[in-house]
N, C-alpha and C positions, 0 to 999 in steps of 0.2 A: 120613554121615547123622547121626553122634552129634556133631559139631561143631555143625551146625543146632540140633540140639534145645537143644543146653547153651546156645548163645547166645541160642538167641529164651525159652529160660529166664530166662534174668539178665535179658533185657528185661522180659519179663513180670512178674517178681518185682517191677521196680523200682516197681510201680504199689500193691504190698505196703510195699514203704519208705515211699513216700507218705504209705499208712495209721499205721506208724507215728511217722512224725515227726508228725503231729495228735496220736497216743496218750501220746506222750511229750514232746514239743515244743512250744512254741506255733506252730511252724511255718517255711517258710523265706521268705528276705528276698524283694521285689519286683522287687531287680536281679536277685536272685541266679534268679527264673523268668524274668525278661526275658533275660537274655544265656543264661542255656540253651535257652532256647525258640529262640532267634537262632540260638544255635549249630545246633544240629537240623536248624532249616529250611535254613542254607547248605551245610552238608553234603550234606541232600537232594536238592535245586535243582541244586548242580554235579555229583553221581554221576545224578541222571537225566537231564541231558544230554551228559555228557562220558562217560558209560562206558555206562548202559543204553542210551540211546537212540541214542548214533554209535554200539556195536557190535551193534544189531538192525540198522543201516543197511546193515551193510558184509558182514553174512550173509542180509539179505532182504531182498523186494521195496519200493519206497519207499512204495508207496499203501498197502500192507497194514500197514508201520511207521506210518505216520499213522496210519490208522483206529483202528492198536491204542493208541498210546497215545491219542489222545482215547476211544478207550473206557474207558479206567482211570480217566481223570477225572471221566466220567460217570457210570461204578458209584459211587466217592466221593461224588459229589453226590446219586445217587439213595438211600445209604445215610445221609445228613447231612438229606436232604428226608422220608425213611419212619420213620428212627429217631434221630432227633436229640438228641444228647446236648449238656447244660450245664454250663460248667463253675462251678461255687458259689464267691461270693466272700466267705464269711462272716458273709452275715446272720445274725443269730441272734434276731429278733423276730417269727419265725413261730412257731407252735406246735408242741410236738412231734409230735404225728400228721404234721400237713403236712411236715413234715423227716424224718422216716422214711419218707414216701413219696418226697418229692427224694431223698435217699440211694439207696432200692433202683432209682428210675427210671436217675439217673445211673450205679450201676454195671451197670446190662443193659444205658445204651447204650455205656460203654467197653468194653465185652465185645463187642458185637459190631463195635465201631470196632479192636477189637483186632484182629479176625481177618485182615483185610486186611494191619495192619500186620505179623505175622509171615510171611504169603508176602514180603511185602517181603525180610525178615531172609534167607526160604529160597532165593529169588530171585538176590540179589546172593549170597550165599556159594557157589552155586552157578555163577554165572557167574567169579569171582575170591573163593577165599577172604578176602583182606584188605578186601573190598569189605562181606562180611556181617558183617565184627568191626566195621568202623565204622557203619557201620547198624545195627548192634545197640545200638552206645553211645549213637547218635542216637535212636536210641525209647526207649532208656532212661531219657536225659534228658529226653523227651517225656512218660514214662508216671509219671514221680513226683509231677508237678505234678496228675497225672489221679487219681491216687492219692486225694494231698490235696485234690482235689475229691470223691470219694467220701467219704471218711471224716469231713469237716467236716458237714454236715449228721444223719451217723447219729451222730456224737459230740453235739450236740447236741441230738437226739431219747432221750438216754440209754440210750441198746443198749452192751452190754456191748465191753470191748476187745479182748475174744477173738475175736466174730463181730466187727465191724469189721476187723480183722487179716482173717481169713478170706474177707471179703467182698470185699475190696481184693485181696487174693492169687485168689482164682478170677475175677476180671474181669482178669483180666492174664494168664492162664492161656490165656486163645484165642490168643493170639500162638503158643508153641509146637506149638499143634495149626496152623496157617497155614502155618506155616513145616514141619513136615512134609509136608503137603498138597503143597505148591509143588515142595517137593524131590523128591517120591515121582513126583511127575507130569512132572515136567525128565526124569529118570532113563529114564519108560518112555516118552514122548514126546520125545525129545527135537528133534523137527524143528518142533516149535512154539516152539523158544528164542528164534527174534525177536518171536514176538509179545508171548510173555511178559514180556519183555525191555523190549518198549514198555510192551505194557501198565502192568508196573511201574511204570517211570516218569511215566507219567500217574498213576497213584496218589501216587506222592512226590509229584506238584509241585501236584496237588491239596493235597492233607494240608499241604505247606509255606506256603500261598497264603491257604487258605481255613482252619487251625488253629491252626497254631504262631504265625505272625507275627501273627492279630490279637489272639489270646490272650497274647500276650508285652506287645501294645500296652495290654490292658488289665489288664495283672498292673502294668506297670511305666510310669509316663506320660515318665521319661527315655528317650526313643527314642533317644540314642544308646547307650547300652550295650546296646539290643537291637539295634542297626546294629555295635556293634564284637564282640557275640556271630554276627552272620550272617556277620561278615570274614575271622574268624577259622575259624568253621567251613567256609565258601567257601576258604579257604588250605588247611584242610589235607586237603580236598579233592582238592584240586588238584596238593595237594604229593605228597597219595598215588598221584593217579593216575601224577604225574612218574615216581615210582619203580616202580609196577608197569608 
């Protein structure tokens, strides 16, 4: 269970780095979010249906694997319809009131976009430890970009870099409560592992579909290095699961 925590930690934190590359940085390059967002998303895509979803198959019934992972898809969307988070692309010709209100909006809703993503992390490490280390690198790369969507906005409204820093680090912080949550509940339930299992995966391939790839498309307008980030993340996917 301390493996969980420490990995969906490092995820979470990384939406903390985010904050400070704005604080210290002018920030990072266009590819350099496009082919990580790419990455993420192929990573995702091929572990929720090569591992989550054929092994809920092959321990559960096949209509109940359906229904579950289209339900994970579902909560995603109904949490992207209720609480909808933006990601900021650096205006800075709003006022500061108004950009300190985008700032605190965008990070409550990476915070609460977080908490799903850490059952993800408690999910897979639970079903195959090396499943929730790469998963954990894949929201990592995911959540710094989320990061530097928080902090660009309260950096600009003039809020100090301390609470920026802080504000960024506790919206990244739902991930390891998710990922205990998931882990606690596999452990003493464990006869619901396919549905979770689906379920999951309808969460990945939401999140991959509906955030990473169109936010990649508009971080970076060379679509191919967001196409040789998804090839590569889909390889070594694929290479991992070869070997486990």
């Amino acid at each position: 269970m301390i493996e969980v925590f420490i990995l969906s930690l490092i995820a979470g934190f990384a939406s903390a780095l985010g904050g400070l590359i704005v604080i210290y940085f002018k920030g990072i390059s266009h590819r350099a979010v496009g082919m990580g967002l790419g990455f993420s998303a192929g990573v995702m895509i091929v572990i929720a249906f090569m591992s989550l979803f054929y092994k809920a198959l092959e321990i559960g019934p096949y209509e109940i694997v359906v229904v579950s992972f289209i339900a994970g898809s579902l909560l995603m969307m109904f949490f992207d319809f209720f609480i909808p988070h933006k990601h900021f692309c650096g205006r800075r010709s709003e006022g500061q009131g108004r950009m300190m209100k985008l700032g605190i909006l965008v990070a409550l809703g990476m915070t609460m976009h977080n908490f799903p993503e850490g059952a993800i992390i408690g999910v897979g490490y639970t079903v195959l430890p090396a499943f929730g280390i790469i998963l954990a690198l894949a929201i990592a790369i995911h959540n710094i970009p989320e990061g530097v969507a928080v902090a660009v906005p309260l950096k600009a409204a003039g809020m100090k870099n301390s609470r920026i820093f802080k504000i960024t680090l506790m919206s990244g912080m739902a991930e390891p409560l998710g990922a205990l949550i998931a882990a606690l509940f596999l452990v003493a339930v464990p006869g619901v592992l396919p549905i979770a299992l689906a379920f999951t995966g309808g969460v990945m391939v939401y999140l991959s579909i509906d955030e990473l790839i169109p936010v990649a498309k508009a971080q970076c307008r060379n679509t191919r290095v967001i196409s040789i980030g998804i090839i590569i993340g889909m390889a070594l996917a694929m290479a991992l699961e070869a070997l486990v």
